[in-house]
Short mmCIF file of the C-alpha atoms (twelve columns), coordinates in Angstrom:
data_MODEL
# 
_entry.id   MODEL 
# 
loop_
_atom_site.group_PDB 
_atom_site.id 
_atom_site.type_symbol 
_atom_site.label_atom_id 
_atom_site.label_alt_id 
_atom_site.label_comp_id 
_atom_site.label_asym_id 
_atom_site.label_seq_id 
_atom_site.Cartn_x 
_atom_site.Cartn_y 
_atom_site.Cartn_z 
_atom_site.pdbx_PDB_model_num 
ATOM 1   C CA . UNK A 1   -25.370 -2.544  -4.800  1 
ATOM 2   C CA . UNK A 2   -25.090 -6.433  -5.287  1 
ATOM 3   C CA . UNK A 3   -21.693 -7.743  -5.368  1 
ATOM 4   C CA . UNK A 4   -21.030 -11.468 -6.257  1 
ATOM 5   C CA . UNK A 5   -17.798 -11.693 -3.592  1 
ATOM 6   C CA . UNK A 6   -17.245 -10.126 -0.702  1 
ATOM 7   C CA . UNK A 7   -13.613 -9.422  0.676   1 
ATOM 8   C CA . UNK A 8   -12.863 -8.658  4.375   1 
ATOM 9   C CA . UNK A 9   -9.131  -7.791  5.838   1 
ATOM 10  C CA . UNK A 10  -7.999  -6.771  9.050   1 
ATOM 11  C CA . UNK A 11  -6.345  -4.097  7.595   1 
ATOM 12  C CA . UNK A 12  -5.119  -2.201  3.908   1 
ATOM 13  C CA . UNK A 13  -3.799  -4.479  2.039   1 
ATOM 14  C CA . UNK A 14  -4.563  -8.259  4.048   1 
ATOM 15  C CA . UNK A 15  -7.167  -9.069  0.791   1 
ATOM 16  C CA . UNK A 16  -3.966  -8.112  -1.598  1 
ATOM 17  C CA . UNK A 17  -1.811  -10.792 -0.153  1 
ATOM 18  C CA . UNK A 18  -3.455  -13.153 0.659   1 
ATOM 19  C CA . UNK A 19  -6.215  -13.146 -2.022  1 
ATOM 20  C CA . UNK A 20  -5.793  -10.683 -4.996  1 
ATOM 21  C CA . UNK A 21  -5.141  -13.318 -7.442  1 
ATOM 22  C CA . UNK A 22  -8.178  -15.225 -6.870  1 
ATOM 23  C CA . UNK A 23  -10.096 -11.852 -6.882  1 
ATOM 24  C CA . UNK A 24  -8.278  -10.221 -10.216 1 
ATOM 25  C CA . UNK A 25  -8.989  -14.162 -11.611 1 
ATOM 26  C CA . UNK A 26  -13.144 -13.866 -10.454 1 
ATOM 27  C CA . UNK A 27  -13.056 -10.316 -11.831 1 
ATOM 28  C CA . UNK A 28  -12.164 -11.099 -15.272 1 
ATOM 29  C CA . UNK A 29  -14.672 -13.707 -15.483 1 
ATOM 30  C CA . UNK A 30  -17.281 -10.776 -14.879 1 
ATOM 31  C CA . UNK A 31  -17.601 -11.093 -11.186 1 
ATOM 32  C CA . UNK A 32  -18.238 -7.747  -9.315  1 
ATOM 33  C CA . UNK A 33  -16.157 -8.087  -6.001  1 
ATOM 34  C CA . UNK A 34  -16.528 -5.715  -3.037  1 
ATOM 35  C CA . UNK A 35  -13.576 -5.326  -0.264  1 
ATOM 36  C CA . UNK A 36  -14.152 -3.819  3.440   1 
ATOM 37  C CA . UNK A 37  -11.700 -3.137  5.346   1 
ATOM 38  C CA . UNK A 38  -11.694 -3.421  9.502   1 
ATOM 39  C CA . UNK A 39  -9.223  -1.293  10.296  1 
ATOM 40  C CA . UNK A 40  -6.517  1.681   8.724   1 
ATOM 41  C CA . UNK A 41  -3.670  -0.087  9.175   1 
ATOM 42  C CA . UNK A 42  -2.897  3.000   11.730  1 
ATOM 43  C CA . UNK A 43  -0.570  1.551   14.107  1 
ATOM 44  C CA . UNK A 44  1.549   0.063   11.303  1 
ATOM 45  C CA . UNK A 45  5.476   0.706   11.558  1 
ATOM 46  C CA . UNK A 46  5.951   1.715   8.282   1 
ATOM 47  C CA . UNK A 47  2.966   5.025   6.386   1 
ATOM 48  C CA . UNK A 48  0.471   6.411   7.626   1 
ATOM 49  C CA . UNK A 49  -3.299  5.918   7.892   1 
ATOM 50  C CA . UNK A 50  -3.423  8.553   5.043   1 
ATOM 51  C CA . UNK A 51  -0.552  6.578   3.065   1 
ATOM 52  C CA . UNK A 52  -2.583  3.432   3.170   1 
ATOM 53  C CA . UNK A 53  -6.039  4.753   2.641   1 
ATOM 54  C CA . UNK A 54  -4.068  6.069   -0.878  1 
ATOM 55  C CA . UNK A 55  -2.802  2.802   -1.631  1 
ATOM 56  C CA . UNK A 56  -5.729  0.671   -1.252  1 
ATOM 57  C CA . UNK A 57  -7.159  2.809   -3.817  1 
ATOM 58  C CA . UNK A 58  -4.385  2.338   -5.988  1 
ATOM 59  C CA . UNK A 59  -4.867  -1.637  -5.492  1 
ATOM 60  C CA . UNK A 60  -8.255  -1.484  -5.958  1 
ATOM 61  C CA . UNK A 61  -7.752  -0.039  -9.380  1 
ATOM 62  C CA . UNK A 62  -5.150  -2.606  -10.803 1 
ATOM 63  C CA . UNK A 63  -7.434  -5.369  -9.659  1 
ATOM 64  C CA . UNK A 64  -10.587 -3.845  -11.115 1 
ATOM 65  C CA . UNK A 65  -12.238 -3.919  -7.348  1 
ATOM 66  C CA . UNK A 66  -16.031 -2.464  -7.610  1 
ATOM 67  C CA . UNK A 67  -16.177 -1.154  -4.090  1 
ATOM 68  C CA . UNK A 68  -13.979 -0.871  -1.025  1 
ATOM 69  C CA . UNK A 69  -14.862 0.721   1.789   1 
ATOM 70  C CA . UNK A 70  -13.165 1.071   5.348   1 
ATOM 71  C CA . UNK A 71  -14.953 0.387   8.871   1 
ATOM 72  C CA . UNK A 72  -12.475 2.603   11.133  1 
ATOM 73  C CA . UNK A 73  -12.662 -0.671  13.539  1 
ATOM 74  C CA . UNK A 74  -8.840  -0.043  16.168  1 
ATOM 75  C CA . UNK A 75  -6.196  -1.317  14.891  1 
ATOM 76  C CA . UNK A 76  -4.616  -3.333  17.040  1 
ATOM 77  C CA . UNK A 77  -7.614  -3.982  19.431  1 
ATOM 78  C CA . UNK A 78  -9.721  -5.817  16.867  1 
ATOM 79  C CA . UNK A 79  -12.469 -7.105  19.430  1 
ATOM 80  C CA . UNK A 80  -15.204 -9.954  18.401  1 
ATOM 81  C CA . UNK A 81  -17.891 -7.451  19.969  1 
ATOM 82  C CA . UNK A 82  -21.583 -6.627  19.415  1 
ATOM 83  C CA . UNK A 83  -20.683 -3.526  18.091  1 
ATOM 84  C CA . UNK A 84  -18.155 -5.064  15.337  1 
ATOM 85  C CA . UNK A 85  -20.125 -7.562  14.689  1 
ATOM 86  C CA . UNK A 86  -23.361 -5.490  13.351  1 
ATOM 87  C CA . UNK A 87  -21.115 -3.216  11.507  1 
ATOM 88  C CA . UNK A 88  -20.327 -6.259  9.799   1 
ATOM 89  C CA . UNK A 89  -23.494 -7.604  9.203   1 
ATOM 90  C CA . UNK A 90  -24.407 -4.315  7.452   1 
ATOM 91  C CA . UNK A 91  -22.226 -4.910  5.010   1 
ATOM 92  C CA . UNK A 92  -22.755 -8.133  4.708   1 
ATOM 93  C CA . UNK A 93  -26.440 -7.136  3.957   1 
ATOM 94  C CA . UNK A 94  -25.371 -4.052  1.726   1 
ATOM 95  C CA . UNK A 95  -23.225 -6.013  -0.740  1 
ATOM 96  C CA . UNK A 96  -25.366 -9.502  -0.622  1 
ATOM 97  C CA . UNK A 97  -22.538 -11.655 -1.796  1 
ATOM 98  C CA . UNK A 98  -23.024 -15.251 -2.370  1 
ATOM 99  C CA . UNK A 99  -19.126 -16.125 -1.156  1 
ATOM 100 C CA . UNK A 100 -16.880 -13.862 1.658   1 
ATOM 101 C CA . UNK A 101 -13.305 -14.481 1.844   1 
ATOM 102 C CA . UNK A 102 -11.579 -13.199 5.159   1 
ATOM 103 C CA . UNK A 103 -8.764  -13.387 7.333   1 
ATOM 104 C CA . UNK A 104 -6.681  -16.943 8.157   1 
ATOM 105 C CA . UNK A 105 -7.929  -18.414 10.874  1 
ATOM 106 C CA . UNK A 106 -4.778  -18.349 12.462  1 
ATOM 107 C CA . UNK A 107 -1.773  -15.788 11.479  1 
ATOM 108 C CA . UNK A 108 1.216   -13.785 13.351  1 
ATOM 109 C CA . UNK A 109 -0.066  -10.141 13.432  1 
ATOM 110 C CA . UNK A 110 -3.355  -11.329 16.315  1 
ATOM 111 C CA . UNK A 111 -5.832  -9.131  14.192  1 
ATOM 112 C CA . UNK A 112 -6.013  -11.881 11.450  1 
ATOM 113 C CA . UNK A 113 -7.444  -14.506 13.315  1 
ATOM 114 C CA . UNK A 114 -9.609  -11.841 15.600  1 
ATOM 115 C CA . UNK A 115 -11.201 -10.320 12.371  1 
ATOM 116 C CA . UNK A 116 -11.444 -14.065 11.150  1 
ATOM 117 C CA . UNK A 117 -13.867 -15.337 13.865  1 
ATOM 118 C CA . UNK A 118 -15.667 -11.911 13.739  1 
ATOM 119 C CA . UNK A 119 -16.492 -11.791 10.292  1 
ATOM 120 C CA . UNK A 120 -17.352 -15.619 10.285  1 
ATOM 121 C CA . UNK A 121 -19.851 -15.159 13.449  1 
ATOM 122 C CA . UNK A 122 -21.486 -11.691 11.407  1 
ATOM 123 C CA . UNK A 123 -21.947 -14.302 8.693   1 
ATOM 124 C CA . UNK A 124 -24.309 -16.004 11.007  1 
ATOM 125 C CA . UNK A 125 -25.719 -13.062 12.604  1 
ATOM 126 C CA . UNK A 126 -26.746 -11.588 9.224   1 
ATOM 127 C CA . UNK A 127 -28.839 -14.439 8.576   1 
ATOM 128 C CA . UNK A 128 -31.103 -14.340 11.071  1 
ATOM 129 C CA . UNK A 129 -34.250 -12.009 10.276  1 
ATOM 130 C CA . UNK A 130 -34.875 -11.212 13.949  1 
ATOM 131 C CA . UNK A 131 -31.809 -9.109  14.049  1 
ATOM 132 C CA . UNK A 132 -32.909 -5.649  12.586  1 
ATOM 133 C CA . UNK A 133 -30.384 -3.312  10.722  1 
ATOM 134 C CA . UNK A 134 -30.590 -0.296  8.425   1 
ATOM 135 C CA . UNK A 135 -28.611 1.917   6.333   1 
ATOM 136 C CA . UNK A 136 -28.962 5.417   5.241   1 
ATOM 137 C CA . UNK A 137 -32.289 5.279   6.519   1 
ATOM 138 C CA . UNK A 138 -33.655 2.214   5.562   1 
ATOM 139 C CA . UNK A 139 -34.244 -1.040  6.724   1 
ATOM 140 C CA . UNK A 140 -31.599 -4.095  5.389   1 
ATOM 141 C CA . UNK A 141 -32.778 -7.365  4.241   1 
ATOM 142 C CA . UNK A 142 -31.459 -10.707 6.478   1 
ATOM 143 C CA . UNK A 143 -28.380 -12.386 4.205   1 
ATOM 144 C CA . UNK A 144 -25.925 -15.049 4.566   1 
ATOM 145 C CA . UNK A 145 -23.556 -15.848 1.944   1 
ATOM 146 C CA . UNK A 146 -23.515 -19.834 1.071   1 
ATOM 147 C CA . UNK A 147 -19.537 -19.875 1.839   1 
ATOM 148 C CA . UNK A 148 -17.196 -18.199 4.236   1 
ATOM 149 C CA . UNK A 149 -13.406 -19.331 3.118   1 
ATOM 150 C CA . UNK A 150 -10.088 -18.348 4.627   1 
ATOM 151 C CA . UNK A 151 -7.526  -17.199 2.411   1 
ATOM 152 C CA . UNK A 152 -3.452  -17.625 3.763   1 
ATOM 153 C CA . UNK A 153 -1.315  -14.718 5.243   1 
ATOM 154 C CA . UNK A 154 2.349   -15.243 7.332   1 
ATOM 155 C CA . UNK A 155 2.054   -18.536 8.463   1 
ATOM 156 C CA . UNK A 156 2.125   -21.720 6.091   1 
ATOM 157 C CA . UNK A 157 -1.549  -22.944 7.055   1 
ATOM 158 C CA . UNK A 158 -2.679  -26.054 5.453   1 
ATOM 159 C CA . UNK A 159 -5.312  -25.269 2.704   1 
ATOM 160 C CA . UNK A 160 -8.465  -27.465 2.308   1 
ATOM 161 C CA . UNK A 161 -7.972  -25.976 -1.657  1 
ATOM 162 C CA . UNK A 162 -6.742  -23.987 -4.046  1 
ATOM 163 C CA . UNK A 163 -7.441  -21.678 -6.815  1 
ATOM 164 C CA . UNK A 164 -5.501  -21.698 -9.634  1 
ATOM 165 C CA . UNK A 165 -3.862  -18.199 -10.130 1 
ATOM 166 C CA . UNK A 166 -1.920  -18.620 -13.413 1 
ATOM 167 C CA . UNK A 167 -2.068  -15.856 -15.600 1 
ATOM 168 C CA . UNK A 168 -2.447  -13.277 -12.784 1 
ATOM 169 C CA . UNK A 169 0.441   -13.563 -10.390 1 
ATOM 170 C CA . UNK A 170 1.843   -10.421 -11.781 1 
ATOM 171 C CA . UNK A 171 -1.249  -8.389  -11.151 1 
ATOM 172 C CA . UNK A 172 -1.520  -9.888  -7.528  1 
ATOM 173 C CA . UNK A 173 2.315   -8.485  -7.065  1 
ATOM 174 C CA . UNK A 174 1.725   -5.282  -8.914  1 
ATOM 175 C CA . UNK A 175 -1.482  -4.988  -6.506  1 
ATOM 176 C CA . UNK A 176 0.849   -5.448  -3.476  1 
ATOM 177 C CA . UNK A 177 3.612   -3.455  -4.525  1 
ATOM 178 C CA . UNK A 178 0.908   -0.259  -4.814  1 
ATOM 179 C CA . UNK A 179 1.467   -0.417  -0.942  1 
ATOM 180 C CA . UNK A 180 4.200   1.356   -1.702  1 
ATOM 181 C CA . UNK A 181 5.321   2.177   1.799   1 
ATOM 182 C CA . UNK A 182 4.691   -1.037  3.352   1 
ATOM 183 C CA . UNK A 183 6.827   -3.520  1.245   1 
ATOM 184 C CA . UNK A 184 10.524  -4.157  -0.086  1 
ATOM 185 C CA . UNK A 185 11.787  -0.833  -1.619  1 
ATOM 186 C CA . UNK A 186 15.576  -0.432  -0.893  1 
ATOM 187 C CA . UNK A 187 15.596  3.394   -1.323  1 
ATOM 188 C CA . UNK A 188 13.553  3.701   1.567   1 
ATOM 189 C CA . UNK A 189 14.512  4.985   4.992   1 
ATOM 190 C CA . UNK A 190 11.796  3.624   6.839   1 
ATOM 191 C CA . UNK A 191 12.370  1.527   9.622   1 
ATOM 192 C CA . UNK A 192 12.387  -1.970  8.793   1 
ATOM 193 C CA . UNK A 193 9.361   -4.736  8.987   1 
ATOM 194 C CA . UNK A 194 8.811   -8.758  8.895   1 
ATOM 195 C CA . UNK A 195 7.284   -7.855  5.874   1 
ATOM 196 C CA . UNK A 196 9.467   -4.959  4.572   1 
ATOM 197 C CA . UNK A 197 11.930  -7.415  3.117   1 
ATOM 198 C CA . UNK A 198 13.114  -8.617  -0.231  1 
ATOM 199 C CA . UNK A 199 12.510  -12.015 1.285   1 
ATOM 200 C CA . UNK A 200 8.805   -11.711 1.961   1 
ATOM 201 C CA . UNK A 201 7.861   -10.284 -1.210  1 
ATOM 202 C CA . UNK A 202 9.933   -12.991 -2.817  1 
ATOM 203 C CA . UNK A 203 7.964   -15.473 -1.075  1 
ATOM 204 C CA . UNK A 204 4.670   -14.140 -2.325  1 
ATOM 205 C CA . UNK A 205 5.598   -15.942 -5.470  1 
ATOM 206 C CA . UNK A 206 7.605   -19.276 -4.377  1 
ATOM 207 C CA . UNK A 207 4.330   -19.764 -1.957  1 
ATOM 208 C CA . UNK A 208 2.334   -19.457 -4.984  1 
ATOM 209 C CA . UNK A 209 4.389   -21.695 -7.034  1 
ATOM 210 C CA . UNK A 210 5.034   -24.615 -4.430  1 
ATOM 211 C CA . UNK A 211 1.239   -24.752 -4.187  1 
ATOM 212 C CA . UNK A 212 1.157   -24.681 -7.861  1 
ATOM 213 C CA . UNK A 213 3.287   -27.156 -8.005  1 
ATOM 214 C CA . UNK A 214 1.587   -29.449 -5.188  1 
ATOM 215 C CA . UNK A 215 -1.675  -28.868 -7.332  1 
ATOM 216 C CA . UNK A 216 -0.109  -29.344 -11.075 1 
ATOM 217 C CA . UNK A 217 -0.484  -25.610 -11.983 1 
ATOM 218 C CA . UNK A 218 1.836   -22.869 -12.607 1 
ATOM 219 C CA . UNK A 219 0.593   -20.563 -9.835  1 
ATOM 220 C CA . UNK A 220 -1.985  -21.305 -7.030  1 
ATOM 221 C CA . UNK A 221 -3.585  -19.437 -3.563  1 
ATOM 222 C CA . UNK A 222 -4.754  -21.894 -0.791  1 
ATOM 223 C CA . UNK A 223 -7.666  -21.353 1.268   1 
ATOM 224 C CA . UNK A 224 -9.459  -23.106 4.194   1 
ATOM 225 C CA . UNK A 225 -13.621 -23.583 4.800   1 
ATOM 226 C CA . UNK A 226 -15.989 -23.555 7.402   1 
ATOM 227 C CA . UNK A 227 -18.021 -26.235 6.007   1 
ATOM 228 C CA . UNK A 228 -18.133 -29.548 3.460   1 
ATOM 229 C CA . UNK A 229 -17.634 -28.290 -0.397  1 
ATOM 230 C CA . UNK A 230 -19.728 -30.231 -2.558  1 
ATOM 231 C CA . UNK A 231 -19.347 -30.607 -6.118  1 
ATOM 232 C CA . UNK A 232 -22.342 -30.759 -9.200  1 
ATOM 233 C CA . UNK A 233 -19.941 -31.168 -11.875 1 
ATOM 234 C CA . UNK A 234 -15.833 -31.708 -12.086 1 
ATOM 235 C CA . UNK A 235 -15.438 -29.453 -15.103 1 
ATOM 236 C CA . UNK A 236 -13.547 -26.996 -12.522 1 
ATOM 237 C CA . UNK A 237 -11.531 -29.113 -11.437 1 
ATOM 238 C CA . UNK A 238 -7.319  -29.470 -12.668 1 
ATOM 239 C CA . UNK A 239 -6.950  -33.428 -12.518 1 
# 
């Protein structure tokens, strides 16, 4: 059950935002991409664990997602413990991907950056073959992916890169809006959230743009890493 990238969010819809138009991009080159997330998203103003568990599978389906599963971890209490930590690791060994994208390392709701540092210290734990894991009754191979980046949520972080995202900023926004009871809809009579607002889903594209612009594409997602990128080749690259 290989996947080539591996997505982690703190909750139902974290991988959407800040990364679904790097993901729907990777996917239509023929990259099979894997999401797991911590938490349901239960203590969230605005659905219901139910609601959200609905909608991530509606997501998952406009970005062409291979597998998504959800770790039950508390919302809300996201602890950096043992416990967490293996659960991670078994999925990190499950899916073998060679790149994991998680949380920012430093956000407003305090479960990003938690489930940040926890999935970055799994990485390391899932490396080392003295740590023993299994699943469904047998016993997991050691893995560690060869990158760990950050992708961007609330706050305006400064990225270390970015992906260009042109040609699939609608399907990012289309994967968002599937979260249908989480984001701007002005028929609904929920009570109202930070991200609730015409504003914020406006600024799901203007954030997109400005680092488009900064980068000299149309469209762009910025992301930090854990450790020196080195190049073979500049073919990738947007001069």
């Amino acid at each position: 059950m290989k996947a080539d990238i591996l997505a982690f969010g703190a909750h139902p819809d974290d991988v959407e935002l800040g990364c679904g138009g790097t993901l729907a991009k990777l996917i239509s080159e023929g990259k099979k991409v894997a999401v797991v997330d911590l938490t349901q998203g239960e203590l969230g103003t605005r659905g219901t664990n139910i609601t959200r568990a609905e909608e991530a599978a509606d997501a998952s389906e406009i970005l062409g997602i291979s597998f998504r599963e959800n770790l039950m971890m508390k919302d809300g209490f996201l602890l950096n413990t043992e416990e967490n930590q293996m659960e991670i690791v078994k999925m990190i060994r499950k899916y073998r991907p060679e790149l994991i994208y998680a949380n920012a390392i430093d956000d407003r709701h305090p479960d990003h950056a938690k489930a940040a540092k926890l999935v970055s210290d799994a990485c390391f734990l899932s490396g080392l073959v003295k740590i023993e894991t299994e699943m469904d009754g047998e016993e997991q191979e050691a893995w560690r992916p060869k990158h760990v980046f950050h992708y961007i949520q609330w706050k305006n972080i400064e990225p270390d890169f970015v992906v260009d995202i042109s040609g699939f900023m609608e399907k990012k926004i289309e994967a968002c809006l599937a979260y249908k009871t989480q984001f701007y809809d002005p028929k609904s009579n929920e009570p109202m959230t930070p991200i609730a607002t015409k504003d914020f889903l406006e600024s799901l594209t203007y954030r997109a743009q400005d680092l488009g612009r900064l980068s000299g594409v149309d469209f762009a997602e910025g992301f930090t890493t854990e450790k020196l990128l080195a190049f073979k080749n500049f073919d990738g690259i947007i001069l």
